[in-house]
N, C-alpha and C positions, 0 to 999 in steps of 0.2 A: 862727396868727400870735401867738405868746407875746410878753406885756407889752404887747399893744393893749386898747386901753378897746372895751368893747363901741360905743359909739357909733362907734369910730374902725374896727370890721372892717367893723361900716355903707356907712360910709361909702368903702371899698376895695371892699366887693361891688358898690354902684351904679354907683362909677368903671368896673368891669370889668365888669360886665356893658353901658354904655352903650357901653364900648368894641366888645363884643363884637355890640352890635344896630346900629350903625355899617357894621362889616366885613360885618353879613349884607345890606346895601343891594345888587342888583343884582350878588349871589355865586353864584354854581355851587355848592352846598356838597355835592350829592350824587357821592360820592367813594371809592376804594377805599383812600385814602391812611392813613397810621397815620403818631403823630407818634413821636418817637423819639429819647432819651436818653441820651447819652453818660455813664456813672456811674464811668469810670475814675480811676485817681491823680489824672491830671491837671487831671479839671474839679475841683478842689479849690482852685487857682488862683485868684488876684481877675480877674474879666472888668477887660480896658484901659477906664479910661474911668468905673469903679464904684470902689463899696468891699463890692462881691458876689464868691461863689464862684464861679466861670466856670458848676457845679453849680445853683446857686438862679438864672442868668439861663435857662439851661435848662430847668430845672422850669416856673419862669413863664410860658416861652414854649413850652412844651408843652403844659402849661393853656389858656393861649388860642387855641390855634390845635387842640386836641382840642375846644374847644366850638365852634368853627366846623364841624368836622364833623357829619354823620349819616351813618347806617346800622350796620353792626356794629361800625365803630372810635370810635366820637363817645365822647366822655367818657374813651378810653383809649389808652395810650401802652405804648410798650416799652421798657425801659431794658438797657443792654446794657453790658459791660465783659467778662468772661471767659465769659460766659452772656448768654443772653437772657430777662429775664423781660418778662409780661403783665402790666398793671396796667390798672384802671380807679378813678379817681378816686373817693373817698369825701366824702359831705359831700352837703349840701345848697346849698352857699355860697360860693363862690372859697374864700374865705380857711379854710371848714374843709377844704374838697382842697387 
């Protein structure tokens, strides 16, 4: 997250992760599901409703919904446009994946 103040990626990890021990209350997390990224032209577009890339609502919500997973796909997503790549999220921190 470039031009955030340390105190401010803080305070976005705790937001997400609270978020994320929320959705684990009385969840099924174990799962064979993988989440998955549309990286085409078009998510280059502002999502209706933001002043985001159709792209970064994407990503965000790939990220959260990859840490609700366990087993072999938790932490990691697939992004696809002409190909299909593997990713697993780097970082220790929301904000540094």
């Amino acid at each position: 997250m470039k031009g955030f103040k340390p105190y401010q990626r803080l305070l976005v990890d705790k937001q997400f992760m609270g978020l994320i021990e929320t959705a684990k209350q009385n969840m099924n997390r174990d799962s064979s599901f993988i989440v998955c990224i549309d990286t085409s032209g078009s998510m280059g577009s502002t999502a209706k409703g933001t002043n985001m890339s159709s792209y970064n609502v994407a990503k965000a919500m790939a990220l959260y919904f990859s840490h609700l997973l366990t087993g072999k796909f938790a932490n990691t997503f697939l992004e696809f446009n002409s190909e299909v790549k593997m990713h697993t999220w780097k970082g220790n921190t929301p904000t540094e994946q």
